[in-house]
DRENPA-3360 file (N, C-alpha, C; in nm, 2 decimals, always signed):
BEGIN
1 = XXXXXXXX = +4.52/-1.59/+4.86/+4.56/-1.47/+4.78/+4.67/-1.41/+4.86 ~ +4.74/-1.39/+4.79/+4.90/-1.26/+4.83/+4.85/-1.15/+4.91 ~ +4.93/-1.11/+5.02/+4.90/-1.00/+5.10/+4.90/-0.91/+4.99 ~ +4.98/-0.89/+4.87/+4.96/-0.74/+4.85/+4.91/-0.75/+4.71 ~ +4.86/-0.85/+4.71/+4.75/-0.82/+4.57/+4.63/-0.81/+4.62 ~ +4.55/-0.81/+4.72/+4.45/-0.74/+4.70/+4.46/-0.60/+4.76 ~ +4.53/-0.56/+4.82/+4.54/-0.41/+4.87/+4.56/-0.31/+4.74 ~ +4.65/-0.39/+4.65/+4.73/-0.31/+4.50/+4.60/-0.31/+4.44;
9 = XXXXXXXX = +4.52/-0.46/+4.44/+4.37/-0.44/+4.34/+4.32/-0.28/+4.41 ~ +4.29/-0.33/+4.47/+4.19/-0.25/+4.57/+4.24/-0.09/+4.52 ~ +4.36/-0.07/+4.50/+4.43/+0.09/+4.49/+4.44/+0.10/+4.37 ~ +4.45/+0.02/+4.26/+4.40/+0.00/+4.10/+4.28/+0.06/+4.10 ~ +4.20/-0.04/+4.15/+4.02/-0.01/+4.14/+4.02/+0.16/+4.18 ~ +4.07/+0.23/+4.32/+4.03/+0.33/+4.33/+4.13/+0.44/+4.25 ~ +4.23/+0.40/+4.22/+4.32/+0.49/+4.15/+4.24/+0.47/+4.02 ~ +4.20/+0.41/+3.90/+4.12/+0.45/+3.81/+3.99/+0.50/+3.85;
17 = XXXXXXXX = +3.93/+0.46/+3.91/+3.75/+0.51/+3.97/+3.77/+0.67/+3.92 ~ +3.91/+0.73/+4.06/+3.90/+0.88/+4.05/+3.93/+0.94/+3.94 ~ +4.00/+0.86/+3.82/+4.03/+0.95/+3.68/+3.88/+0.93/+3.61 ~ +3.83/+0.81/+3.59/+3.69/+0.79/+3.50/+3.61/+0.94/+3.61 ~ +3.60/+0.89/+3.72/+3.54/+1.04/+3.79/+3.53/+1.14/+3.77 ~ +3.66/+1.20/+3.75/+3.73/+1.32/+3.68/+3.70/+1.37/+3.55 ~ +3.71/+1.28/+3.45/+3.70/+1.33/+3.32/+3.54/+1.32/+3.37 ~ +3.49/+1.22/+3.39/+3.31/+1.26/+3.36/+3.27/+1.34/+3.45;
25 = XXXXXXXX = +3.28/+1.38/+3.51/+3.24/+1.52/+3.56/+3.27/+1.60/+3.46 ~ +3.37/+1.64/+3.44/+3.36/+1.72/+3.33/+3.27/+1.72/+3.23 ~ +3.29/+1.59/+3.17/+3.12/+1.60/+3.08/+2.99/+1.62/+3.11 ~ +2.95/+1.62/+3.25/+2.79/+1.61/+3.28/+2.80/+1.75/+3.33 ~ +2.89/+1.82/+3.39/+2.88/+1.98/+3.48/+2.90/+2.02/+3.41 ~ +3.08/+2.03/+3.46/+3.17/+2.14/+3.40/+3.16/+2.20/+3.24 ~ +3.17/+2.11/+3.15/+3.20/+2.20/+3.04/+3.02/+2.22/+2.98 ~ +2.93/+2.19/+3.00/+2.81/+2.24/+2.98/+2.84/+2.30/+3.05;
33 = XXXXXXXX = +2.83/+2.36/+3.20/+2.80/+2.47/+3.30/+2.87/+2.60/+3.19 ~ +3.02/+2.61/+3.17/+3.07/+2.67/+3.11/+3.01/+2.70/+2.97 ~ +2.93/+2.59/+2.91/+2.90/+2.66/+2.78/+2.77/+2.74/+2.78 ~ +2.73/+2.78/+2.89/+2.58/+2.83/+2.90/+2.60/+2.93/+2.97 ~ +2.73/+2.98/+3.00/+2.73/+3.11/+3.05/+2.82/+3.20/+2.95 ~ +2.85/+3.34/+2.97/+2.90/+3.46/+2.90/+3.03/+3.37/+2.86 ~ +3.08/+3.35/+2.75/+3.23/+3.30/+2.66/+3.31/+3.37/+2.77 ~ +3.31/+3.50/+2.82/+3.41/+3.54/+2.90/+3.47/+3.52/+3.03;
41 = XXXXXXXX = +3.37/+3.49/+3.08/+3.32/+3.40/+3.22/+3.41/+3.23/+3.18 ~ +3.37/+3.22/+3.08/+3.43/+3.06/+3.06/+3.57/+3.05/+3.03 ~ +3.62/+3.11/+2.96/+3.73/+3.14/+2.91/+3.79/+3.17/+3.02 ~ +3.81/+3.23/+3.13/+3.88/+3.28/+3.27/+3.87/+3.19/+3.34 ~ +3.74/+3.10/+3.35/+3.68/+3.03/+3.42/+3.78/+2.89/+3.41 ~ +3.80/+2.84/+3.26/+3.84/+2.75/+3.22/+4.04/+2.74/+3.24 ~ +4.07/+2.87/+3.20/+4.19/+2.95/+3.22/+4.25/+2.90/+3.42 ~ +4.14/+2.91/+3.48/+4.13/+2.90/+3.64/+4.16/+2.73/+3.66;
49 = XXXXXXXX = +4.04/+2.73/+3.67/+4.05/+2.55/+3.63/+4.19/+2.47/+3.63 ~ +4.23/+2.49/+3.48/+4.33/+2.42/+3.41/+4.47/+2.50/+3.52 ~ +4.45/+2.56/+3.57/+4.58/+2.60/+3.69/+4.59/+2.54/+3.76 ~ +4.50/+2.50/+3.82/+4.44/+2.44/+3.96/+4.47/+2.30/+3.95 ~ +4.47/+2.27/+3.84/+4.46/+2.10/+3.83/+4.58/+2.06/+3.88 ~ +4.72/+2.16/+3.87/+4.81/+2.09/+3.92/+4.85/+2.09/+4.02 ~ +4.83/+1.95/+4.08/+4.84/+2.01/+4.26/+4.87/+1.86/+4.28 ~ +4.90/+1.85/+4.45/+4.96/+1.69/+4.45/+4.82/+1.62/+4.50;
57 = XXXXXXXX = +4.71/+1.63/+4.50/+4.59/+1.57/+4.50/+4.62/+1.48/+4.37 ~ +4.59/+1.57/+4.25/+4.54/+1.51/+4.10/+4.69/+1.45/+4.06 ~ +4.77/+1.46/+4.11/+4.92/+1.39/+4.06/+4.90/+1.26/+4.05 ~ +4.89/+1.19/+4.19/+4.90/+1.08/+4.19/+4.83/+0.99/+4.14 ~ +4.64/+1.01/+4.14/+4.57/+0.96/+4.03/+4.60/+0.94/+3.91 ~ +4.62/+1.10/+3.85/+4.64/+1.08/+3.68/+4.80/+1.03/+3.63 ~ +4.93/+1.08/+3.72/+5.06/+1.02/+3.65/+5.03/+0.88/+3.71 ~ +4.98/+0.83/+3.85/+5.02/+0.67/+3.86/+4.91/+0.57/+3.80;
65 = XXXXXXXX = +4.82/+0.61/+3.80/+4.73/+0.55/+3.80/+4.79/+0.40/+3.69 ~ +4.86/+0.43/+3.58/+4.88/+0.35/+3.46/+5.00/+0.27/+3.54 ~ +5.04/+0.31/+3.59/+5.18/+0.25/+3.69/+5.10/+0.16/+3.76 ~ +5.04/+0.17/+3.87/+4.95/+0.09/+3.96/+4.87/-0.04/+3.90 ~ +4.82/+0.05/+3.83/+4.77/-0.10/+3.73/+4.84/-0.25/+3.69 ~ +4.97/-0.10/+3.60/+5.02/-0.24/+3.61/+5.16/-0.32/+3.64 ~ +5.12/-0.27/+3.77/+5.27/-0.30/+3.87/+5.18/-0.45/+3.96 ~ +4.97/-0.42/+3.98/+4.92/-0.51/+4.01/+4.90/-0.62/+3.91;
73 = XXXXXXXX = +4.89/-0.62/+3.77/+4.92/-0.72/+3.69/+5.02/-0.79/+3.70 ~ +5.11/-0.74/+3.74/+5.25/-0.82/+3.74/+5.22/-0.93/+3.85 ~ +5.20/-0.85/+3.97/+5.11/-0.89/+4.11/+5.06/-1.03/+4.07 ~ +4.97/-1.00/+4.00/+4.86/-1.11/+3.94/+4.89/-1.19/+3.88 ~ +5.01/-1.20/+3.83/+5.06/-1.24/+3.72/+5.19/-1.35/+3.80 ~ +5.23/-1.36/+3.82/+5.34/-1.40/+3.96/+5.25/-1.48/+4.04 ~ +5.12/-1.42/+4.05/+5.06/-1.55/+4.15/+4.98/-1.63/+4.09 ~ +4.99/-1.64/+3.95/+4.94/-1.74/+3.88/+4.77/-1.69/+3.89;
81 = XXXXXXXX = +4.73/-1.58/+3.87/+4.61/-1.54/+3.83/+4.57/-1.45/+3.70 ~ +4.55/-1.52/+3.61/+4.62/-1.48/+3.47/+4.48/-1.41/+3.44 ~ +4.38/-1.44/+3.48/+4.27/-1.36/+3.41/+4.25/-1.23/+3.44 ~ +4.31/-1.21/+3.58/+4.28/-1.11/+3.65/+4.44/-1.02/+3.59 ~ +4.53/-1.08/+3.57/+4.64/-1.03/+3.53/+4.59/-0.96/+3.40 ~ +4.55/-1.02/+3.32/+4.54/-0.99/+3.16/+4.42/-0.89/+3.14 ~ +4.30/-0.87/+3.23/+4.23/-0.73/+3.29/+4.31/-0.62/+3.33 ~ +4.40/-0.65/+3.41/+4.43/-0.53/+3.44/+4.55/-0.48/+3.36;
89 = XXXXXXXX = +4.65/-0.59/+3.29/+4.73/-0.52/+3.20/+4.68/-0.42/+3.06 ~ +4.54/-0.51/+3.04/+4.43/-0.47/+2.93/+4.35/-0.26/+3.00 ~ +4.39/-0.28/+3.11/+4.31/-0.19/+3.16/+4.44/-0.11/+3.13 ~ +4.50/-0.11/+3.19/+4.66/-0.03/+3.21/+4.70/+0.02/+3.04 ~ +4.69/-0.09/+2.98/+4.72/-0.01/+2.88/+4.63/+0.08/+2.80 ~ +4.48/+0.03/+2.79/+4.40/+0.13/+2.72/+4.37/+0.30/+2.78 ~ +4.42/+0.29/+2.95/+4.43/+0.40/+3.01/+4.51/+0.48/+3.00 ~ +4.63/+0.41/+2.94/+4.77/+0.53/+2.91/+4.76/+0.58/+2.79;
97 = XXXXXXXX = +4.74/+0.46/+2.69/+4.68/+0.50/+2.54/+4.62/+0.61/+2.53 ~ +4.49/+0.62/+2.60/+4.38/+0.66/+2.52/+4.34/+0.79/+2.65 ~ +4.43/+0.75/+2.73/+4.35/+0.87/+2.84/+4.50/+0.99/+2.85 ~ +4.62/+0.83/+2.94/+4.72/+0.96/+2.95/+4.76/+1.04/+2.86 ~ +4.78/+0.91/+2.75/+4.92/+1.01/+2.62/+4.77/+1.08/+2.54 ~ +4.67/+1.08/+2.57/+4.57/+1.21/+2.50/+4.60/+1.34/+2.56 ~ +4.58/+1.30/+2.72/+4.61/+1.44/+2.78/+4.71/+1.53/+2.75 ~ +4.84/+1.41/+2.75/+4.97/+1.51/+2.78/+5.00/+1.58/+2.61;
105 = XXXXXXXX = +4.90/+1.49/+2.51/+4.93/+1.52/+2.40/+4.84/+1.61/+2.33 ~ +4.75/+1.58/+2.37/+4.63/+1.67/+2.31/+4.53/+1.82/+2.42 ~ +4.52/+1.76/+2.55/+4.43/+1.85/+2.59/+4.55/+1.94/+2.68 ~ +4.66/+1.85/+2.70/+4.74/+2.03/+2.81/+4.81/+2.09/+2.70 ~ +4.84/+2.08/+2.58/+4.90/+2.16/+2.50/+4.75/+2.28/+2.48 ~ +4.63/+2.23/+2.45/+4.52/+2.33/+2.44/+4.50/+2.39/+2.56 ~ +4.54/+2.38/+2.65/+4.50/+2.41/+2.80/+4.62/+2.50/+2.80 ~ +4.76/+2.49/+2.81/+4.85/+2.58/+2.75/+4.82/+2.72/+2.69;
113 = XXXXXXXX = +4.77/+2.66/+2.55/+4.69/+2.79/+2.47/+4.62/+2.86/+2.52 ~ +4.55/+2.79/+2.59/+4.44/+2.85/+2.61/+4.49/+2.95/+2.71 ~ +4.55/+2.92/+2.86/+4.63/+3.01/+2.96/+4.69/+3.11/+2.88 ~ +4.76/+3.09/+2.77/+4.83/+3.24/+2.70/+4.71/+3.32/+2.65 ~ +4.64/+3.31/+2.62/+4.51/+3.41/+2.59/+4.48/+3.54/+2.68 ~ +4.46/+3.62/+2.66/+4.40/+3.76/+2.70/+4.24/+3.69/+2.68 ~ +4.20/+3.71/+2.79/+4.05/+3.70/+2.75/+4.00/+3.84/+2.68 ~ +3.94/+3.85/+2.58/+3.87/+3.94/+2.53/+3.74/+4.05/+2.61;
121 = XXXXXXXX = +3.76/+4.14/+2.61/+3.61/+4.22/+2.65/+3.53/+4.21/+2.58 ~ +3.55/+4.23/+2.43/+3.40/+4.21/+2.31/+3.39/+4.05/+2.30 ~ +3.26/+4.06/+2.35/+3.17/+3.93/+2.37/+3.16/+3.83/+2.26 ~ +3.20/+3.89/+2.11/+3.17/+3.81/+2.02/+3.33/+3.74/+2.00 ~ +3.41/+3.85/+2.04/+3.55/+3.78/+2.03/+3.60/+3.68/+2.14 ~ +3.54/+3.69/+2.25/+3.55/+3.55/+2.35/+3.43/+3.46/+2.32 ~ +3.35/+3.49/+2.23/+3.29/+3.34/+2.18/+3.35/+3.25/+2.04 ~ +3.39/+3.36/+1.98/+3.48/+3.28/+1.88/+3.58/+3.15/+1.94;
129 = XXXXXXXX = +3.63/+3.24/+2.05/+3.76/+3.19/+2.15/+3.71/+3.04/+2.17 ~ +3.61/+3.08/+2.23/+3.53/+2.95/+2.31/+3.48/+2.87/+2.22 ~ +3.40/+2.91/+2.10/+3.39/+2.78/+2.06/+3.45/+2.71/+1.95 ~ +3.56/+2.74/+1.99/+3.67/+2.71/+1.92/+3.79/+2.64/+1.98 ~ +3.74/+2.65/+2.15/+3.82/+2.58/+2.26/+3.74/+2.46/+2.25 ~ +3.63/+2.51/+2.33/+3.54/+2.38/+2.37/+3.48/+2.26/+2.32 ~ +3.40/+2.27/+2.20/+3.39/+2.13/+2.10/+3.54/+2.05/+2.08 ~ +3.64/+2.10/+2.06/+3.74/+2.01/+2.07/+3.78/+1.97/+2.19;
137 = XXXXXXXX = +3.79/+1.99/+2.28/+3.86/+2.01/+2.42/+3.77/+1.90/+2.43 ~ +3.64/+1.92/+2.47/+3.59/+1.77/+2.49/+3.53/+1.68/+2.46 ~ +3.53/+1.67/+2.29/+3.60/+1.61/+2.22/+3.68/+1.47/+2.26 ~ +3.83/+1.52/+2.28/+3.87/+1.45/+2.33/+3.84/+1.45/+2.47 ~ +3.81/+1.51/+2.57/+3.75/+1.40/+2.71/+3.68/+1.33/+2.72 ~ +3.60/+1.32/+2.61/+3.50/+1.18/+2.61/+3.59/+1.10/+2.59 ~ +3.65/+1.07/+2.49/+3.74/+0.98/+2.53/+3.83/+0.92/+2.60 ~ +3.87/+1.01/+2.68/+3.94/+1.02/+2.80/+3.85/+0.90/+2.89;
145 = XXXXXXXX = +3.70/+0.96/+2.89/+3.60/+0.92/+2.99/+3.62/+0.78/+2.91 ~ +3.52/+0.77/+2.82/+3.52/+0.61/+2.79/+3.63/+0.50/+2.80 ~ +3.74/+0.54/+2.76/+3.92/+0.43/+2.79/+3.89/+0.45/+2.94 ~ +3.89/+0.56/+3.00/+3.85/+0.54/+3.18/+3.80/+0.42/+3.20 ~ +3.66/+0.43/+3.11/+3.51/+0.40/+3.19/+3.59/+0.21/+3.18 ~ +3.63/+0.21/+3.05/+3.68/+0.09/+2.99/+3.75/+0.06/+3.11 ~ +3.84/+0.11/+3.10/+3.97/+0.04/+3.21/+3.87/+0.02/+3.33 ~ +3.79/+0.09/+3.41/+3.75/+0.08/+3.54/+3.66/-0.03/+3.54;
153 = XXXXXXXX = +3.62/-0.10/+3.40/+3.55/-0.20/+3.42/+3.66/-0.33/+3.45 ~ +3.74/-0.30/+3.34/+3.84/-0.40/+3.36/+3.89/-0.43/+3.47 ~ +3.91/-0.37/+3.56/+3.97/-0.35/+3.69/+3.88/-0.45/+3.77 ~ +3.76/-0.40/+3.77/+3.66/-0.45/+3.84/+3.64/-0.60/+3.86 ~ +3.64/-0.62/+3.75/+3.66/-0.74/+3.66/+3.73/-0.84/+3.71 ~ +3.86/-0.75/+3.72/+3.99/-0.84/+3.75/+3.95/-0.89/+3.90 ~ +3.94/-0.78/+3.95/+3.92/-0.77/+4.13/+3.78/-0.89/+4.16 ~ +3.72/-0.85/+4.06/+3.57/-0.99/+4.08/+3.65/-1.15/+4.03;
161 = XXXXXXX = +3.72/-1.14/+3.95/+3.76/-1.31/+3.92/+3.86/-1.32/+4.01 ~ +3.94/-1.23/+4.12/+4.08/-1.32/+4.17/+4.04/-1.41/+4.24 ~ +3.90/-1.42/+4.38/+3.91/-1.53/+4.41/+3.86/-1.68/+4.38 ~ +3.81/-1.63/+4.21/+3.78/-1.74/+4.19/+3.89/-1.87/+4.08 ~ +4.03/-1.72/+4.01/+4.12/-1.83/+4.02/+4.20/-1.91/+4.06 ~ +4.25/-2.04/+4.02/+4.35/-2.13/+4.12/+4.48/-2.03/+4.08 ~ +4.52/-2.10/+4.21/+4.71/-2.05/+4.21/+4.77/-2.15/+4.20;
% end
C-alpha cells in the first residue's frame, strides 16, 4: 500500500467520525436537553451554541472533511484500488450533498435567524419561537446525521477492503 494512502484513509475515517459525532450528539442531548427546558433558556441557549460553533476546531472537520475524502479516492484510485476508491468517492459525495450544502443551505441561514431574534420575556412568545425553530432545525440534522452515518460507513468500508485489493 502507498505511504500516504493509508494515513489519508485513516484522516478520512476520523475526519467524518467527528461530523457523524457532531450532528448526533445533537440528536440524543442537545436539542432534547433544550426542548425540556423554559423556550427562553433555549432560545439564548441555542443563540450561544450556534456562535460558538465557529471556531478553528469545527472548521476543519466540517469545510474539509468532503475534500479529504475525496482527495483519498483519488489516492485509491491511482493505486489501482477501485473498491476502496468508489467507497470513499460514494462517501464524499453523499456527505457534501446531504450534510454540507444542507448546512450552508438550510440550517446556518435558520441559525442566522435565529441570532437576529430578541429573545422574548413572555414565555408563550419564546415558545412559539421555539417551536417553530426546533422541529425544523432537526429536522434537517437527522439528516445531516444519517448521510454522516452513511458516509462513515463507507469510509470504513473502504479502509477494511484496501488491503485486500490487488494493485
Amino acid at each position: 500500500m502507498g505511504r500516504l494512502l493509508l494515513p489519508m484513509s485513516m484522516l478520512s475515517l476520523l475526519s467524518i467520525g467527528a461530523m457523524f459525532g457532531v450532528f448526533y450528539a445533537w440528536i440524543c442531548s442537545t436539542m432534547w436537553g433544550l426542548d425540556a427546558i423554559d423556550p427562553k433558556i433555549a432560545l439564548a441557549a441555542m443563540q450561544a451554541m450556534n456562535a460558538s460553533v465557529r471556531n478553528a476546531v469545527f472548521f476543519p472537520a466540517f469545510f474539509l472533511t468532503p475534500f479529504i475524502l475525496a482527495a483519498t479516492a483519488f489516492i485509491a484510485a491511482r493505486q489501482k484500488r477501485h473498491r476502496s476508491a468508489l467507497l470513499l468517492a460514494g462517501g464524499a459525495v453523499i456527505y457534501f450533498a446531504g450534510a454540507f450544502v444542507v448546512t450552508v443551505t438550510i440550517n446556518v441561514p435558520m441559525n442566522e435567524a435565529l441570532a437576529e431574534v430578541v429573545v422574548p420575556t413572555d414565555i408563550e412568545a419564546a415558545r412559539s419561537l421555539w417551536q417553530a425553530y426546533s422541529p425544523e432545525w432537526q429536522f434537517w440534522n437527522t439528516l445531516r446525521t444519517i448521510v454522516s452515518g452513511a458516509s462513515f460507513i463507507l469510509t470504513g468500508l473502504s479502509v477494511y477492503y484496501l488491503n485486500s485489493e490487488n494493485t
